[in-house]
N, CA, C and O of each residue as an XYZ file, in Angstrom:
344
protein
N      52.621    218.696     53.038
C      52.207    219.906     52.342
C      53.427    220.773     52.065
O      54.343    220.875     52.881
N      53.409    221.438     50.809
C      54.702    222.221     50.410
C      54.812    223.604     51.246
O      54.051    224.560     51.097
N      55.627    223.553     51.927
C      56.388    224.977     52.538
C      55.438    226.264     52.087
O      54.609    226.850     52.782
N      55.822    226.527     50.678
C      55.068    227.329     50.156
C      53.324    227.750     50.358
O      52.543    228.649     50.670
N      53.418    226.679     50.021
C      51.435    226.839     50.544
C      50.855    226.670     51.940
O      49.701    226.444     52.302
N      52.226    226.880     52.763
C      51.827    226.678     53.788
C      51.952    228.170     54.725
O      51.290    228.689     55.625
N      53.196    228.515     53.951
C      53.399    230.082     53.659
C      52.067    230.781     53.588
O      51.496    231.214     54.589
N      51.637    230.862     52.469
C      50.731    231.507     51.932
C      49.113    231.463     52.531
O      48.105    232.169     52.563
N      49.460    230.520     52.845
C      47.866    230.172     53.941
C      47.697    231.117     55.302
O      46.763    231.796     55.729
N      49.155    230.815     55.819
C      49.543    231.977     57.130
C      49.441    233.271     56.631
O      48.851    234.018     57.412
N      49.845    233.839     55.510
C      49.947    235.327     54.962
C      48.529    235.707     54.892
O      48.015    236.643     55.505
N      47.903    234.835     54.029
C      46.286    235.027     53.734
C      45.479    235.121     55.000
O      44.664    236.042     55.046
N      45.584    234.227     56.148
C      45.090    234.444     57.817
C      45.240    235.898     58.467
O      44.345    236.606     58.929
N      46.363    236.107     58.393
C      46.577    236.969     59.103
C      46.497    238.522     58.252
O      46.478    239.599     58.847
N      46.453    238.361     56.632
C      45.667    239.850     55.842
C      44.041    239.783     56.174
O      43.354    240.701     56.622
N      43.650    238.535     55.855
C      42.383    238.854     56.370
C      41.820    239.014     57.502
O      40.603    239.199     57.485
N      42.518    238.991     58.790
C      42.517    239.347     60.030
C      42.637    241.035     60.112
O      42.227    241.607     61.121
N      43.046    241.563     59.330
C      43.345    243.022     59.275
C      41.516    243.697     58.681
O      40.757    242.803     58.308
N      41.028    244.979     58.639
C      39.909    245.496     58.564
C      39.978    245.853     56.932
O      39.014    245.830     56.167
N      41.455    246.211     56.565
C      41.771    246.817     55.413
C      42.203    246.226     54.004
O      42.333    246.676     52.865
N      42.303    245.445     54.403
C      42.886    244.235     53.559
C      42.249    242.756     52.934
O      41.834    242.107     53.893
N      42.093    242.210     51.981
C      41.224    240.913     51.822
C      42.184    240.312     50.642
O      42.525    240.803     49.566
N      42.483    239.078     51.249
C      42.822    237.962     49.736
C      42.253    236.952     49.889
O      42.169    236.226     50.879
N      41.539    236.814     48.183
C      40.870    235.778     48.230
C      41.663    234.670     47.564
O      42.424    235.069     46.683
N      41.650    233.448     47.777
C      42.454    232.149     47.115
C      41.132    231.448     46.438
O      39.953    231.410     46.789
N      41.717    231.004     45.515
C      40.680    230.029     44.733
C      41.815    229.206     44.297
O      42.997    229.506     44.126
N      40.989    227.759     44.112
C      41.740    226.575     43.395
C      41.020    225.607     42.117
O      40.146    224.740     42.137
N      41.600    226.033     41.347
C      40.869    225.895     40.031
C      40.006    224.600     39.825
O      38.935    224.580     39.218
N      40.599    223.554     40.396
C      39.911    222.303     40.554
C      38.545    222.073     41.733
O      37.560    221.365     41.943
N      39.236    223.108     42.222
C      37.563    222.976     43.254
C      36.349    224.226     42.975
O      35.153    224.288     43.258
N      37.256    225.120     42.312
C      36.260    226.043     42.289
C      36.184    226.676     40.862
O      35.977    227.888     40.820
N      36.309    226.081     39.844
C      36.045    226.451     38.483
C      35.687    227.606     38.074
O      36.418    228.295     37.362
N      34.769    227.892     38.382
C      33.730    228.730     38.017
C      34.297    230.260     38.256
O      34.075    231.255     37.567
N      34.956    230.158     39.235
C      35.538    231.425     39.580
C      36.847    232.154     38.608
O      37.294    233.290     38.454
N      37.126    230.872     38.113
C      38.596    231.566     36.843
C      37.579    231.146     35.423
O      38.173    230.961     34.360
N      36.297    231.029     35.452
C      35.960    231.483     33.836
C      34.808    233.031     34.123
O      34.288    233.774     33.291
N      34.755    233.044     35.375
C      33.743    234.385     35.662
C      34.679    235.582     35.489
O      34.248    236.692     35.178
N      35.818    235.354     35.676
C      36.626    236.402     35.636
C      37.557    236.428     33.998
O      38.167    235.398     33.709
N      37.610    237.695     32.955
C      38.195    237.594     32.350
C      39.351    237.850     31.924
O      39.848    237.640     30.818
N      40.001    238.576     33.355
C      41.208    238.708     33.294
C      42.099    237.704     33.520
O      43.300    237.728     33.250
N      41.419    236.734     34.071
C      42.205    235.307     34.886
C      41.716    233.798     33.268
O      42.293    232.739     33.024
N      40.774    234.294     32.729
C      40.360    233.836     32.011
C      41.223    233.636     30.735
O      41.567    232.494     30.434
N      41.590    234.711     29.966
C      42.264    235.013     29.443
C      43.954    234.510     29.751
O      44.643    233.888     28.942
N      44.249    234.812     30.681
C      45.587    234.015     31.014
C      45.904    232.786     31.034
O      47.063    232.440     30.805
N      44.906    231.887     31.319
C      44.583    230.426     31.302
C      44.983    230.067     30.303
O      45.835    229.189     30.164
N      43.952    231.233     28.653
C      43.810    230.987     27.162
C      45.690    231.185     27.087
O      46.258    230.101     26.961
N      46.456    232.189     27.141
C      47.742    232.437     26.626
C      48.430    231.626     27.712
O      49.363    231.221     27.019
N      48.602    231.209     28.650
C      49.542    230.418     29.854
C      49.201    229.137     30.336
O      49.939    228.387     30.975
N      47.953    228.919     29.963
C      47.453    227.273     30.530
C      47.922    227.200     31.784
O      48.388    228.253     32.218
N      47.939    226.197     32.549
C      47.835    225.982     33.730
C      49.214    226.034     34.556
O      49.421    225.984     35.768
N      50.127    226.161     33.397
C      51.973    226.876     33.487
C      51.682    228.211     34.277
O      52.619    228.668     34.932
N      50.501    228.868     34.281
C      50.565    230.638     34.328
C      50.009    230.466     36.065
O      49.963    231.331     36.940
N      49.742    229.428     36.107
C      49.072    229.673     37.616
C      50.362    229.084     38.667
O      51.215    228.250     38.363
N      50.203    229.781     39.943
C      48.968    230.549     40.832
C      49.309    231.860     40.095
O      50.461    232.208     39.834
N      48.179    232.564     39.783
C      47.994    233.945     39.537
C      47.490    234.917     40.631
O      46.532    234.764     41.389
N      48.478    236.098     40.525
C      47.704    236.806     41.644
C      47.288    238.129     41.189
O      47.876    238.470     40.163
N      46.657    238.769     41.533
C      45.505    239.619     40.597
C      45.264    240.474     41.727
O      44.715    239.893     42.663
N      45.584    241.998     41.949
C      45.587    243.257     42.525
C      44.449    244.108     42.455
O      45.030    245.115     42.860
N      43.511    244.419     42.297
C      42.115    245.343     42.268
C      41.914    244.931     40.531
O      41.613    245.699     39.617
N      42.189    243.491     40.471
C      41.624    243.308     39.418
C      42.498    243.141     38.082
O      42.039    242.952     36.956
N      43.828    243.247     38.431
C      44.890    243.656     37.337
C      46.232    242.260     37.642
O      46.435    241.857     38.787
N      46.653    241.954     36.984
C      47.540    240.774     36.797
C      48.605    241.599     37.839
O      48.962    242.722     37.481
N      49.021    241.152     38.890
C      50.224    241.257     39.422
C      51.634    240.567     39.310
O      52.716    241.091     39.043
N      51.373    239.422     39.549
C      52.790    237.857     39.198
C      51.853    236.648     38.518
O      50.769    236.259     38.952
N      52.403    236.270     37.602
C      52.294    235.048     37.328
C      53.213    233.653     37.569
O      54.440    233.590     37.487
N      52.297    232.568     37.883
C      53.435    231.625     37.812
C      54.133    231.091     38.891
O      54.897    230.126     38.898
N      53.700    232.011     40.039
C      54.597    231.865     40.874
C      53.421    232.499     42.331
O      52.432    233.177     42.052
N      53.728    232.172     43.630
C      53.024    233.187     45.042
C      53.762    234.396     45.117
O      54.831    234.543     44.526
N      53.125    235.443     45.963
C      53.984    236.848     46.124
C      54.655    236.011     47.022
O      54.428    234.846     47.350
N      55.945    237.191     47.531
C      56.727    236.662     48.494
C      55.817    237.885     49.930
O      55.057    238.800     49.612
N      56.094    237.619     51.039
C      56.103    238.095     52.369
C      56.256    239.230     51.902
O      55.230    239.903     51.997
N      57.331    239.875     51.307
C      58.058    241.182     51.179
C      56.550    241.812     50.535
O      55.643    242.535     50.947
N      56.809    241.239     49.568
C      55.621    241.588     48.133
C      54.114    241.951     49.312
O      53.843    243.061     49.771
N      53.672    241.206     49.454
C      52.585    240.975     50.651
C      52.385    242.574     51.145
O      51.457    243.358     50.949
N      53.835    242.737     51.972
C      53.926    244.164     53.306
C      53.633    244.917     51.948
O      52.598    245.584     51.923
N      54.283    244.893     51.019
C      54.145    246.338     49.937
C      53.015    246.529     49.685
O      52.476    247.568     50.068
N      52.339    245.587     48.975
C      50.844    245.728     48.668
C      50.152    246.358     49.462
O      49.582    247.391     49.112
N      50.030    245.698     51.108
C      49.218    245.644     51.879
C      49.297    246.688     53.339
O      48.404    247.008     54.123
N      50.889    247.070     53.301
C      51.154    248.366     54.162
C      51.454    247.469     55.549
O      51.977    248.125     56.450
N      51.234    246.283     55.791
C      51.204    245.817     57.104
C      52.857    244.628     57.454
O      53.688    244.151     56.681
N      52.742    244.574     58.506
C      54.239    244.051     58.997
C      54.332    242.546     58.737
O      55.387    242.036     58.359
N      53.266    241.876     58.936
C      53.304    240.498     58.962
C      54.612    239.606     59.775
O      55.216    238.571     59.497
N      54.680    240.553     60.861
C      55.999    239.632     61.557
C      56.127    238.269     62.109
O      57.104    237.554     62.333
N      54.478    238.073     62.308
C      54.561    236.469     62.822
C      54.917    235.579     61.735
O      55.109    234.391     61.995
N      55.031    236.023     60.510
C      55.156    235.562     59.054
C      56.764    234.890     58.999
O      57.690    235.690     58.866
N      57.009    233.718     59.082
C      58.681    233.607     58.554
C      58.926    233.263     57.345
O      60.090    233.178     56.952
C-alpha cells in the first residue's frame, strides 16, 4: 500500500476521533453515487476527469485538487496537533 494512503488513513482516524472534526473519504469505484450526488465534486470530474482526483472539499467548497492535504494542511483546517501523525 502507498505511503500516502496510508498517511491519510491515520490522519482521517485520529480527526475523527476528535468531537469537532469529521472527514469523510469516498472512493469513486466503490462508492459512485456519492461523487454524482454531489455537484461540486461532480462538476470537477466534468472539467478534470479522474486527473482531478483525490479531491478534497471543505464545508462543501473545493479545497486541493489532484493531490491529499498534507499533515500541516490537516492541523490548519482542523486546529488539532496530530502528533502521533509522521
Amino acid at each position: 500500500m502507498d505511503q500516502e494512503l496510508l498517511t491519510i488513513t491515520a490522519i482521517t482516524k485520529e480527526v475523527n476521533a476528535s468531537e469537532e472534526n469529521r472527514i469523510y473519504r469516498r472512493n469513486l469505484s466503490q462508492n459512485p453515487q456519492a461523487f454524482v450526488r454531489s455537484e461540486v465534486v461532480n462538476q470537477k470530474l466534468k472539467e478534470s476527469g479522474v486527473e482531478g482526483l483525490p479531491l478534497t472539499l471543505v464545508d462543501g467548497q473545493v479545497y486541493l485538487e489532484g493531490k491529499y492535504p498534507t499533515i500541516e494542511q490537516i492541523r490548519e483546517l482542523t486546529g488539532l496537533k496530530l502528533e502521533d501523525i509522521k
